[in-house]
PAZAPA-4460 file (N, C-alpha, C; in steps of 0.05 Angstrom, whole numbers, plus 32768, in hexadecimal, padded with zeros to 4 digits):
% residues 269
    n_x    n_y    n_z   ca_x   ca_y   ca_z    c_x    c_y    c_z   seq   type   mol
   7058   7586   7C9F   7071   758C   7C91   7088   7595   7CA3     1      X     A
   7085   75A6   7CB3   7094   75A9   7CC9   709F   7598   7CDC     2      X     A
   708F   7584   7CE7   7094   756D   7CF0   70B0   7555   7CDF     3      X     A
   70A2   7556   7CBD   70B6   7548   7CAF   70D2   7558   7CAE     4      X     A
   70D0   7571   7CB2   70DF   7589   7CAE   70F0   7583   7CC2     5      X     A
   70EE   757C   7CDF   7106   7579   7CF5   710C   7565   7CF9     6      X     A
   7103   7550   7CE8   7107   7535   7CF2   711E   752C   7CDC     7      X     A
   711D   7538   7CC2   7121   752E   7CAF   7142   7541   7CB4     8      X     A
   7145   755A   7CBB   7159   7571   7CB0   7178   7563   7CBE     9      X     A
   7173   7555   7CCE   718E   754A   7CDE   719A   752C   7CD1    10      X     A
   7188   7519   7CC5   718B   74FF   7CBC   7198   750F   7CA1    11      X     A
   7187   751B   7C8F   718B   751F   7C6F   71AA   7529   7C6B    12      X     A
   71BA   753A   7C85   71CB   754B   7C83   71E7   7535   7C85    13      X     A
   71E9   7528   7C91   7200   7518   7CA5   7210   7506   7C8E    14      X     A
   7206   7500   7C71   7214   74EF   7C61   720F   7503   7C4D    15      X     A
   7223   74F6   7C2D   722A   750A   7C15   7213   74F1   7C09    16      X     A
   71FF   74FA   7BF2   71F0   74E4   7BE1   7204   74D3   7BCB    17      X     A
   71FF   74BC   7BD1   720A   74AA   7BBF   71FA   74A9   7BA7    18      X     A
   71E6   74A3   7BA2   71D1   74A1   7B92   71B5   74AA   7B9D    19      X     A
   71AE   74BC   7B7B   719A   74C7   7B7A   717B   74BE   7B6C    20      X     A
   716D   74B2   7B76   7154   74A4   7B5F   7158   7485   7B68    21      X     A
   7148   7477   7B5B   7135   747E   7B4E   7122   749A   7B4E    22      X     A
   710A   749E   7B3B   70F7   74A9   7B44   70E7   74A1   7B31    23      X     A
   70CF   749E   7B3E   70B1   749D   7B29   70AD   74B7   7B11    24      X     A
   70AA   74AF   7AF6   70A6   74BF   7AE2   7098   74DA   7AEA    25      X     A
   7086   74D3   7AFB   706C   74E2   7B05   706A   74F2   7B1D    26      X     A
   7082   74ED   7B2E   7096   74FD   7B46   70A8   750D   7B40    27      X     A
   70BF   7511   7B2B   70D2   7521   7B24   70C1   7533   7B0B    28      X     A
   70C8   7548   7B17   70B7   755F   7B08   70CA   756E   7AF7    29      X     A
   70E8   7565   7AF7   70F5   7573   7AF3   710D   7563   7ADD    30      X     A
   7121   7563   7ACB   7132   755A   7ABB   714D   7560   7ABC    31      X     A
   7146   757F   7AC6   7163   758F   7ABC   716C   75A0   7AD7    32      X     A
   717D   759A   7AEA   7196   7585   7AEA   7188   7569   7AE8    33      X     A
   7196   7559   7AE0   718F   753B   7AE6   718E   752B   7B06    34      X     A
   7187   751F   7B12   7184   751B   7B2B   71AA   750E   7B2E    35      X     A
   71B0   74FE   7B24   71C5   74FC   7B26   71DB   7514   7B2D    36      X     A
   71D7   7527   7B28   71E2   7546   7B35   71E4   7546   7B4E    37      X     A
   71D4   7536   7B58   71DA   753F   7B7C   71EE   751E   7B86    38      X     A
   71F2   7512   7B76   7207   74FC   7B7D   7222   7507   7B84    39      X     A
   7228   7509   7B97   7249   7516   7BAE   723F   751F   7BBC    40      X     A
   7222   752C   7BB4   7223   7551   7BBF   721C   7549   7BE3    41      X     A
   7213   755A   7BF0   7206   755D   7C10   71F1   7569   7C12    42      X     A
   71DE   755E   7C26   71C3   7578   7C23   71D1   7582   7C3F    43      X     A
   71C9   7597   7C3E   71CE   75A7   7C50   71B2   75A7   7C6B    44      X     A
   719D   75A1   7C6A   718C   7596   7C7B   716E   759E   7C6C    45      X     A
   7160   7597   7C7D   7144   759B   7C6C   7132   75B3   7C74    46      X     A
   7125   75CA   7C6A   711B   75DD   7C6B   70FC   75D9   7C5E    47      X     A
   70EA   75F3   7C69   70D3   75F0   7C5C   70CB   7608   7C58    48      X     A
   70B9   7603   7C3F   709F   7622   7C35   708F   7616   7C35    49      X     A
   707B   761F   7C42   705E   761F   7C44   7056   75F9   7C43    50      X     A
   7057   75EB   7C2A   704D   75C7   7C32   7068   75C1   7C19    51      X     A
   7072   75C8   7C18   7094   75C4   7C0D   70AB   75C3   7C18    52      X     A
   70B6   75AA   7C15   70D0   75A4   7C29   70E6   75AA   7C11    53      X     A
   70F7   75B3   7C20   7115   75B8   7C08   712C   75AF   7C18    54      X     A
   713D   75A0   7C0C   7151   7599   7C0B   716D   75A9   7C04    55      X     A
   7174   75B7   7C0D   7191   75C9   7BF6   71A4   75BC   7BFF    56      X     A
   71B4   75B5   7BED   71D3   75B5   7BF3   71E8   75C4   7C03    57      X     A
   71F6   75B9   7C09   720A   75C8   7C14   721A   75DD   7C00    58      X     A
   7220   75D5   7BE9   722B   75E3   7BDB   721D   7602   7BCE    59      X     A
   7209   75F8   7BDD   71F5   7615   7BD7   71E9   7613   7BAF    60      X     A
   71F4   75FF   7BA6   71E9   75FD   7B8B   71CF   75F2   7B7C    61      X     A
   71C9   75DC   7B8D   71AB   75D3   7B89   7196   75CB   7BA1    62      X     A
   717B   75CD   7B9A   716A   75C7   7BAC   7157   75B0   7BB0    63      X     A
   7154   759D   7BB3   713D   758C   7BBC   7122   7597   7BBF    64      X     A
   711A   7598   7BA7   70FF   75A3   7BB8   70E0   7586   7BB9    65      X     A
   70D4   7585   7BD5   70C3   7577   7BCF   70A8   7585   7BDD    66      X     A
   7090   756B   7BC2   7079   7576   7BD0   7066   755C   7BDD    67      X     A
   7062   7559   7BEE   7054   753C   7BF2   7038   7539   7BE5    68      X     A
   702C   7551   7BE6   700B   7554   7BE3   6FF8   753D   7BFD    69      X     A
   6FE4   7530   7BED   6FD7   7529   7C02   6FE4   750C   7C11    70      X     A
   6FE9   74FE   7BF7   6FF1   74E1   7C00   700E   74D9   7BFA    71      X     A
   701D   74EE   7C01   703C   74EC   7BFA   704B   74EA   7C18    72      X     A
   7062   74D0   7C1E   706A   74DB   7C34   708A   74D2   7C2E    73      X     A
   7096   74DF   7C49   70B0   74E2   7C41   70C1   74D8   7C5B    74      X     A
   70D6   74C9   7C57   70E0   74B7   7C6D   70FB   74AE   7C66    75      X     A
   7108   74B5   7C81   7126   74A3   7C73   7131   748E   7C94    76      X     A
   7139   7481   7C7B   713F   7463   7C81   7159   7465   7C88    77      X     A
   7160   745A   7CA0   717B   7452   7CA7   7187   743E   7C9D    78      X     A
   71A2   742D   7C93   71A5   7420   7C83   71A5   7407   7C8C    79      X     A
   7190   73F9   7C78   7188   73E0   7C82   716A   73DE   7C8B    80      X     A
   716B   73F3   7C8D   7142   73F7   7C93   7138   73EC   7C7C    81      X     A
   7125   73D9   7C86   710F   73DB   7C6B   7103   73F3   7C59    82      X     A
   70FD   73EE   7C46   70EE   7403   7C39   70E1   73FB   7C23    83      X     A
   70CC   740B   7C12   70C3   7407   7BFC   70CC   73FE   7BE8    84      X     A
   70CE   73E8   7BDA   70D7   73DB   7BC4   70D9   73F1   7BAC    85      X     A
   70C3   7407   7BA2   70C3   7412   7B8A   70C0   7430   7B98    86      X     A
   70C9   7444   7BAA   70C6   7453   7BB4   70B9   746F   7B9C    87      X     A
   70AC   7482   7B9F   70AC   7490   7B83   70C6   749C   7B7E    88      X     A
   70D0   74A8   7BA0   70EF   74B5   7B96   70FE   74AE   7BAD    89      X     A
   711B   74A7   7BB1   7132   74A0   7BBC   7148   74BC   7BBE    90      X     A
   7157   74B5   7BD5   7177   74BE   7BD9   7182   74A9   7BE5    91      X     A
   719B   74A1   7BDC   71A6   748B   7BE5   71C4   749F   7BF8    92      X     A
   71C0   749C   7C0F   71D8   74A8   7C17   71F6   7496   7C1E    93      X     A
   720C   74A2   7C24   7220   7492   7C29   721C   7483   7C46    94      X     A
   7220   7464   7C38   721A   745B   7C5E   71FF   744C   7C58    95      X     A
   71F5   7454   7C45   71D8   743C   7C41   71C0   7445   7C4D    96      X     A
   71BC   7460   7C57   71A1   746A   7C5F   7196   747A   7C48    97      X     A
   717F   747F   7C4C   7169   748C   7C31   715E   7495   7C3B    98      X     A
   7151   74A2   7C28   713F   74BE   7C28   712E   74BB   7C11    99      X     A
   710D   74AD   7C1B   7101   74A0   7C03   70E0   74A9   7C0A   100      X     A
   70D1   74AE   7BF0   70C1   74BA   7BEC   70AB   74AB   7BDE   101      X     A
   7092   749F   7BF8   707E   7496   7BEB   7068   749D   7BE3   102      X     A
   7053   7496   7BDB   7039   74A0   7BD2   7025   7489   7BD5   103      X     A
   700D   748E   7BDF   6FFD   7480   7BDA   6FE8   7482   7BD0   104      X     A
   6FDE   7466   7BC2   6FCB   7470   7BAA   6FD0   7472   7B8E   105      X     A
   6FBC   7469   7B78   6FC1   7474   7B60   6FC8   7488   7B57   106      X     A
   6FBF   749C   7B62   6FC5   74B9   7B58   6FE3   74C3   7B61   107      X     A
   6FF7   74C9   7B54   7013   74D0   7B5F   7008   74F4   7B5A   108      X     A
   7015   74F9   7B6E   700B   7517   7B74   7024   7529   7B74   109      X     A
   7033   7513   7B8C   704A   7526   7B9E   705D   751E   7B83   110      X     A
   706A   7542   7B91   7081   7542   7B7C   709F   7545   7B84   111      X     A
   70AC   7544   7B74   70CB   7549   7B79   70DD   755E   7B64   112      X     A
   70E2   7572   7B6C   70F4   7586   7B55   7110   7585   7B64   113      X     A
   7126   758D   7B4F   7146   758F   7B51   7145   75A6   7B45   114      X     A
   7147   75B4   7B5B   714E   75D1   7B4F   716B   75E7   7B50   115      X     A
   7168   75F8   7B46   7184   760B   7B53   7175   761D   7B6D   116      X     A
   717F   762B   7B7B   7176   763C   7B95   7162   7653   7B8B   117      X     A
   716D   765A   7B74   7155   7669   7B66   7143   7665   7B59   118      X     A
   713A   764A   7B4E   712F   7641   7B42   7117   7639   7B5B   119      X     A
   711E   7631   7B6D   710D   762B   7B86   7102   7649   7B8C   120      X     A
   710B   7654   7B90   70FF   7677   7B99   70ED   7674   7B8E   121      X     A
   70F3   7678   7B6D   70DD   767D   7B5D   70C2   766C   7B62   122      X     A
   70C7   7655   7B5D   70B7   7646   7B61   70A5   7640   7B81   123      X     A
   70AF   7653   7B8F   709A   7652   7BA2   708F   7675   7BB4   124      X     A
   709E   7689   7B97   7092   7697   7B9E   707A   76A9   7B98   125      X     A
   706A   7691   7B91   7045   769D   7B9D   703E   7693   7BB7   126      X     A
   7052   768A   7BC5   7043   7684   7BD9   7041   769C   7BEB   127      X     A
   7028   76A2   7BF9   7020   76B3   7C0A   7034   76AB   7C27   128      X     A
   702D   76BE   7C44   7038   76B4   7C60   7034   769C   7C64   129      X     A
   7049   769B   7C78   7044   767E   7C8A   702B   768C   7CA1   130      X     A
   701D   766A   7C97   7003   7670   7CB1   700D   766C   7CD0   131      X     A
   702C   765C   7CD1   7024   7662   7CEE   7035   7681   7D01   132      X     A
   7027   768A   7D0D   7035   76A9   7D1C   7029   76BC   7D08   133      X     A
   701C   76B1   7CEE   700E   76C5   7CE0   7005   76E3   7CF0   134      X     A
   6FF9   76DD   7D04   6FE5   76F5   7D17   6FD3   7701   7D0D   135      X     A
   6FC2   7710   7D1D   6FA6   771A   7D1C   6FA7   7731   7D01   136      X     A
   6FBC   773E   7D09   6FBA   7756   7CF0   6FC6   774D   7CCF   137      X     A
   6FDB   7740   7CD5   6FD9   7732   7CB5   6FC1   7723   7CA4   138      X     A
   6FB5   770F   7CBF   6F99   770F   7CB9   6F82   7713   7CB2   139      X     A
   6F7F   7730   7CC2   6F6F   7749   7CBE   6F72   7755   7C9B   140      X     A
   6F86   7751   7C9B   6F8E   775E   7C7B   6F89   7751   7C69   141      X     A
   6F90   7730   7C65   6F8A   7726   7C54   6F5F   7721   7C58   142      X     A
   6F60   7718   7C69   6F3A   7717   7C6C   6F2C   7736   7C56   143      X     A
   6F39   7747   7C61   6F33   7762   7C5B   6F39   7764   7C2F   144      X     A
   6F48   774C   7C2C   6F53   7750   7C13   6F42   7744   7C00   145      X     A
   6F40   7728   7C07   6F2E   770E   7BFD   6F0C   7711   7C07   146      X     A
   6F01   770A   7BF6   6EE7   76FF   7BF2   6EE3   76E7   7BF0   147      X     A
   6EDF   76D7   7C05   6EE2   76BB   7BFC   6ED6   76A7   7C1B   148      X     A
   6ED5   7693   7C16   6ECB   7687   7C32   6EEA   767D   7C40   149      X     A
   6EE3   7682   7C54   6EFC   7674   7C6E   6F07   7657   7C67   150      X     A
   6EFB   7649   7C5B   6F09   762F   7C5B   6F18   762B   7C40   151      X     A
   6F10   7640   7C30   6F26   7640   7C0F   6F31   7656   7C18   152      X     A
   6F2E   7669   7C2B   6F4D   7678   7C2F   6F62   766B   7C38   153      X     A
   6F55   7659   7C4B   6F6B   7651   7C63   6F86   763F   7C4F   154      X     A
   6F6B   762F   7C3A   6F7F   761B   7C2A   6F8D   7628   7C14   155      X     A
   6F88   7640   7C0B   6F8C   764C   7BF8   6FAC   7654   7C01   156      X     A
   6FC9   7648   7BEE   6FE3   764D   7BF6   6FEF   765C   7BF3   157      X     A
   6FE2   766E   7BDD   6FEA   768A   7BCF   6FE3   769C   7BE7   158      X     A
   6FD1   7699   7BF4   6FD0   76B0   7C09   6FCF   76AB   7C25   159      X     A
   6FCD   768D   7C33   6FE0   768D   7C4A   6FED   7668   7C40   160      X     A
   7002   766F   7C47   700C   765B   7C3F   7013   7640   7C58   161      X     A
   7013   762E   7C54   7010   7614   7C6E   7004   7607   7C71   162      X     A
   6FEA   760F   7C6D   6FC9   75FD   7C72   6FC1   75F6   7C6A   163      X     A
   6FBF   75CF   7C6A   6FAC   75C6   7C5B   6F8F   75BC   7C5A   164      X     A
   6F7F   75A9   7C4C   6F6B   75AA   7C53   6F62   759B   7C71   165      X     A
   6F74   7585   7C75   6F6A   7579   7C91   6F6B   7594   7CB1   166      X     A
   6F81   75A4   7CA8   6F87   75BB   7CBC   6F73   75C9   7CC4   167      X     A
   6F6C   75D8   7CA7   6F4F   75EE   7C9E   6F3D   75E1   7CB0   168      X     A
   6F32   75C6   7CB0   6F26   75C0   7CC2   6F29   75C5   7CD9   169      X     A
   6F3F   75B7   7CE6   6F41   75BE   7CF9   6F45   75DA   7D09   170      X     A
   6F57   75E9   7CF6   6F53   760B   7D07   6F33   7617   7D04   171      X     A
   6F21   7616   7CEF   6F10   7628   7CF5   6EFB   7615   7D05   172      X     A
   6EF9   75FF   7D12   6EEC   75F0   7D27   6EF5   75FC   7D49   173      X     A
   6F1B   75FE   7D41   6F1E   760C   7D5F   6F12   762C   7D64   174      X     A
   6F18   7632   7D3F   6F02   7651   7D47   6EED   764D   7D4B   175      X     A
   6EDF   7643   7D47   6EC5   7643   7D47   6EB5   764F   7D39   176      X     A
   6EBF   7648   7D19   6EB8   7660   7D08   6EA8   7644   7CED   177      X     A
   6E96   764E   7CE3   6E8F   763F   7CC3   6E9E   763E   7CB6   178      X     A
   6EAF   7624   7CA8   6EB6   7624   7C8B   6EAE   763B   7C7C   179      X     A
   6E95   763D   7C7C   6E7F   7650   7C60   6E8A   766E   7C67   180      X     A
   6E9A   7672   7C7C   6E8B   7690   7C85   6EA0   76A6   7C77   181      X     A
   6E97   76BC   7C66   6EA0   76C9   7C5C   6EBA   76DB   7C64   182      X     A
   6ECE   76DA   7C4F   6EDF   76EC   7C61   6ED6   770C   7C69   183      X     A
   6EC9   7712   7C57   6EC4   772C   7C57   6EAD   7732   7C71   184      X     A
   6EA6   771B   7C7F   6E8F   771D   7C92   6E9B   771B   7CAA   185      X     A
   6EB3   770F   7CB2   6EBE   7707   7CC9   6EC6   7722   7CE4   186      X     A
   6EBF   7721   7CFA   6EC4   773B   7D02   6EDC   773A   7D0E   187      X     A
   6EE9   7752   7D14   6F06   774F   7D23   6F0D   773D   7D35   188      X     A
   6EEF   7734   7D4C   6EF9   771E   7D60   6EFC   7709   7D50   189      X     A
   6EEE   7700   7D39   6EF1   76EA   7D31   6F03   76E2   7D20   190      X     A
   6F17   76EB   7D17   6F2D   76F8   7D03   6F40   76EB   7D26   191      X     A
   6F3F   76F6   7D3F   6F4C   76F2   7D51   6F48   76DA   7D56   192      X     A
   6F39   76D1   7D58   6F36   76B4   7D5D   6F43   76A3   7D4C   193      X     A
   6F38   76B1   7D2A   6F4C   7697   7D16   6F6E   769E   7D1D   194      X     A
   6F79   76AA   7D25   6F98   76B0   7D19   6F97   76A4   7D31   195      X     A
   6F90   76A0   7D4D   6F93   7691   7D67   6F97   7674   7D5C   196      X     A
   6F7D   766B   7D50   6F7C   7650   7D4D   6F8C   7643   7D31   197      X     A
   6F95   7655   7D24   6FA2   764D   7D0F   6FC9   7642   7D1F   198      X     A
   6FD0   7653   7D35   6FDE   764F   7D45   6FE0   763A   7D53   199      X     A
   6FCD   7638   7D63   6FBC   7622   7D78   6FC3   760A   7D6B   200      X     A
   6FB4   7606   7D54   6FB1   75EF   7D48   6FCD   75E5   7D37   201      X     A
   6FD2   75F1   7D2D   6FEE   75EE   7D1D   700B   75E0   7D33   202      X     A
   7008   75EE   7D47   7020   75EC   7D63   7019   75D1   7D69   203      X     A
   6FF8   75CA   7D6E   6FE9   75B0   7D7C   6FF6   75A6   7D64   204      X     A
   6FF7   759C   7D4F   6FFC   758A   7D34   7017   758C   7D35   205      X     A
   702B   7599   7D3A   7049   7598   7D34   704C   7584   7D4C   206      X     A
   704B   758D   7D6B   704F   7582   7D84   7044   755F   7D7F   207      X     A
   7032   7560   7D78   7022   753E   7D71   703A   752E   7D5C   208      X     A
   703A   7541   7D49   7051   7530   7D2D   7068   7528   7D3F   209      X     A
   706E   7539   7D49   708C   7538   7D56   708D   751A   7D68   210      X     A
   7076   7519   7D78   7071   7502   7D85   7069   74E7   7D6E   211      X     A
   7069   74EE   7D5F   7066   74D5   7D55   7045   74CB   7D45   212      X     A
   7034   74E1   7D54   7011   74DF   7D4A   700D   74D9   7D2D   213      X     A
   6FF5   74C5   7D2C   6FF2   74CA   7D0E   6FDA   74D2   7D09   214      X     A
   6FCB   74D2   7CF8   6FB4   74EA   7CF0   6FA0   74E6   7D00   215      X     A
   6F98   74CD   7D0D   6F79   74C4   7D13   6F7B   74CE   7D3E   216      X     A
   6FA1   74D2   7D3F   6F9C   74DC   7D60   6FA9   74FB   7D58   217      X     A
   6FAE   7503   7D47   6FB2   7526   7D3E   6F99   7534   7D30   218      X     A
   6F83   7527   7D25   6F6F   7538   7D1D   6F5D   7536   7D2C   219      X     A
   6F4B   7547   7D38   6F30   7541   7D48   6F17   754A   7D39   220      X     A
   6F19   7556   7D20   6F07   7561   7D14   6F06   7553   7CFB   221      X     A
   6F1E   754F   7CF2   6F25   754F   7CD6   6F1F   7526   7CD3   222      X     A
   6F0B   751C   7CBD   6F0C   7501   7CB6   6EF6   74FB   7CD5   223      X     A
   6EEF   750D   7CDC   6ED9   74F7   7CFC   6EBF   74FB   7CF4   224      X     A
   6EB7   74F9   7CE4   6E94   74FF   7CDB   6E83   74E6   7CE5   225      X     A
   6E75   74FA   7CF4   6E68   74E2   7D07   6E70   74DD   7D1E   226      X     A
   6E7F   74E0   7D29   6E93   74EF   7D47   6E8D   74F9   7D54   227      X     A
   6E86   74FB   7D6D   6E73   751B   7D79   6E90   752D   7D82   228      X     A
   6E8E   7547   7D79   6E9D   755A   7D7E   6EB4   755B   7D9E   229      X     A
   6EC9   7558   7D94   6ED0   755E   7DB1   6ED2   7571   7DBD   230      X     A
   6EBB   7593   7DB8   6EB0   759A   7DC6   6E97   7596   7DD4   231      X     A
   6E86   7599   7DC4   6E66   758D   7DCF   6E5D   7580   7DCA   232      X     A
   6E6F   7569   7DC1   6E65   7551   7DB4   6E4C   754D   7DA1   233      X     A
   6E48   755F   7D8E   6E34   7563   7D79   6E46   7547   7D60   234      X     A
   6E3F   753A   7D4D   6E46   7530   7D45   6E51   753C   7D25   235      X     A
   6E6B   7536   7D20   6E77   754B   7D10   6E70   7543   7CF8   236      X     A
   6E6B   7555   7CE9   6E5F   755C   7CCA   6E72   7555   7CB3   237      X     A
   6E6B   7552   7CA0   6E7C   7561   7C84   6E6A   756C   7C72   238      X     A
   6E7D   7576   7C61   6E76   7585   7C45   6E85   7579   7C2B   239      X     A
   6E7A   7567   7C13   6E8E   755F   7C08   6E8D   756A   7BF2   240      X     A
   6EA6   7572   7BE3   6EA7   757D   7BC8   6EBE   7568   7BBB   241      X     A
   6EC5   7563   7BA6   6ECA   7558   7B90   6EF4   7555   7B9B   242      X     A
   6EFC   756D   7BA4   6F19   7562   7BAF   6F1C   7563   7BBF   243      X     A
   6F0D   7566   7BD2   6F0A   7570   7BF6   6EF6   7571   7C01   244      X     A
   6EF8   7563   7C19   6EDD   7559   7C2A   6EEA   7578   7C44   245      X     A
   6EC8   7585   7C4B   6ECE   7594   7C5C   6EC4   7585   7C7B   246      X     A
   6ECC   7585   7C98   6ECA   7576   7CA5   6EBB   7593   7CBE   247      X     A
   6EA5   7595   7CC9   6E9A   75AA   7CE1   6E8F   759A   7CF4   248      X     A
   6E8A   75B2   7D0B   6E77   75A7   7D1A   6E5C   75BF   7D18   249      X     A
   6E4E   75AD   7D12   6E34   75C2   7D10   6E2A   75D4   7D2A   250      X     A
   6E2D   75CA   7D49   6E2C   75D5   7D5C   6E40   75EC   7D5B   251      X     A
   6E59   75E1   7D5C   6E6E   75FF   7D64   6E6F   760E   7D4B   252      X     A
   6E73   7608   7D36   6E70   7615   7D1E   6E60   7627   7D0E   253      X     A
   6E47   7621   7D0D   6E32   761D   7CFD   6E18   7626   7D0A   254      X     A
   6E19   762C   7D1F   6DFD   7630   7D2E   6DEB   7614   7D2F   255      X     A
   6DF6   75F9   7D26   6DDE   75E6   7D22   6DD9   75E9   7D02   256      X     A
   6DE5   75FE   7CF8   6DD9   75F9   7CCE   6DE9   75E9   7CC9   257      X     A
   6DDC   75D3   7CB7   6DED   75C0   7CAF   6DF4   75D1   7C92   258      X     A
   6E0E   75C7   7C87   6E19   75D3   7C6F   6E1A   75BC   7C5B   259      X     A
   6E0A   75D3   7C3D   6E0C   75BD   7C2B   6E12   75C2   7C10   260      X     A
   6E28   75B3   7C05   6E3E   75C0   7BEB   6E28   75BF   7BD5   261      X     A
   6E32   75CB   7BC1   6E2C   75D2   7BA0   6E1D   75BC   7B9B   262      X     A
   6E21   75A3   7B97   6E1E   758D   7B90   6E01   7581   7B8F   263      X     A
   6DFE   7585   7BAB   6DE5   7576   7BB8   6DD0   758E   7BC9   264      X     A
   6DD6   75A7   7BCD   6DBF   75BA   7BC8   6DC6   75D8   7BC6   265      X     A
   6DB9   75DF   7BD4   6DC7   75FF   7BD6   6DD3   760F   7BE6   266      X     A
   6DE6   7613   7BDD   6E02   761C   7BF1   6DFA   762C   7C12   267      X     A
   6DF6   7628   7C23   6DF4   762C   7C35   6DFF   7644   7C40   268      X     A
   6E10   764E   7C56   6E23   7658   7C67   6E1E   7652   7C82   269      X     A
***
């Protein structure tokens, strides 16, 4: 998101929107203003909370807010660029460049709201910290708060906010920590280790986007099952549950226990 976040904040700003929409029934979450409201207006550049990009105006009156989810992406077109015939959502700026919003897949996920500046607050304030610069003692506090395993805290947005599931993978692999392993069990070094690697890993993924990476040369953990680790080349695991596949290495992770969900036996750690 960060990545879309600097790439996007300089193009979105430079023209006033000519037209607003289309949008897919199933993308605009929102009615009231009508999207047509931001036709004159300016965004003022693009900002982010936690996996939410926002748009505000210059006029300081409304906000763009978007969410991609898993299979939502967001791209703008210089004028004359090709693009998607039925996009879910559009900005048509002055000058013929866009700002268009696809999805892939049956399932439309990602969304789009038109909000006022407070209406966006509201709406994104359960979100917990940003995970990255989080540090050891914010860390310490929340571990200390929750009961829960490491890989639904990490994703969990209410209480650190940024991380998704392909990430989770990846930071608690650079820790060297289990998916399974309890917050309440974790000891101070290892608490040091996650807020390191939640860092580590997040910085490695912005620096890659920026270059241009797409998922299969930015993940090393995440989607390689069957892979030998690019530490000790153990061959990397999963765990699958019903909306999320968890991705380990049983060597750095795990001691060698293989981990196995609800489903198919009994829960492991």
């Amino acid at each position: 998101m960060e990545a879309w976040r600097r790439a996007l904040t300089d193009p979105v700003s430079a023209f006033p929107i000519v037209k607003a929409g289309p949008a897919h029934i199933a993308t605009l979450k929102t009615f009231d203003p009508p999207l047509s409201a931001l036709e004159g207006r300016q965004l003022e550049g693009a900002e982010r909370r936690a996996k939410r990009l926002l748009f505000p105006t210059t006029d300081g009156e409304l906000v763009v807010l978007v969410h991609l989810m898993t299979a939502g992406r967001l791209k703008y077109l210089k004028a004359g660029e090709a693009g998607p015939k039925t996009p879910a959502f559009q900005l048509v700026f002055e000058g013929g460049a866009r700002l268009v919003l696809t999805e892939a897949g049956a399932k439309k996920r990602a969304g789009v709201w038109l909000l006022t500046p407070e209406e966006a607050d509201e709406e994104l304030a359960y979100l917990g910290p940003e995970a990255l610069g989080l540090g050891a003692e914010r860390l310490s506090e929340i571990c200390a708060a929750e009961s829960r395993r490491l890989h639904s805290l990490l994703r969990d947005q209410r209480v650190i906010a940024g991380i998704g599931r392909a990430w989770a993978n990846e930071i608690l692999h650079h820790a060297q920590l289990s998916p399974y392993e309890l917050t309440r069990d974790v000891t101070p070094q290892q608490v040091e280790q996650l807020a390191k690697a939640i860092d580590t890993e997040l910085e490695r993924g912005l620096e890659l986007r920026e270059h241009g990476a797409n998922d299969k040369r930015t993940y090393r953990v995440h989607r390689k099952l069957g892979e030998p680790c690019y530490v000790c080349g153990t061959p990397i695991a999963q765990v699958d549950f019903e909306e999320h596949t968890i991705y380990y290495c049983p060597e750095c992770q795990t001691g060698g226990r293989i981990l196995k969900d609800r489903r198919l036996s009994r829960l492991l750690r």
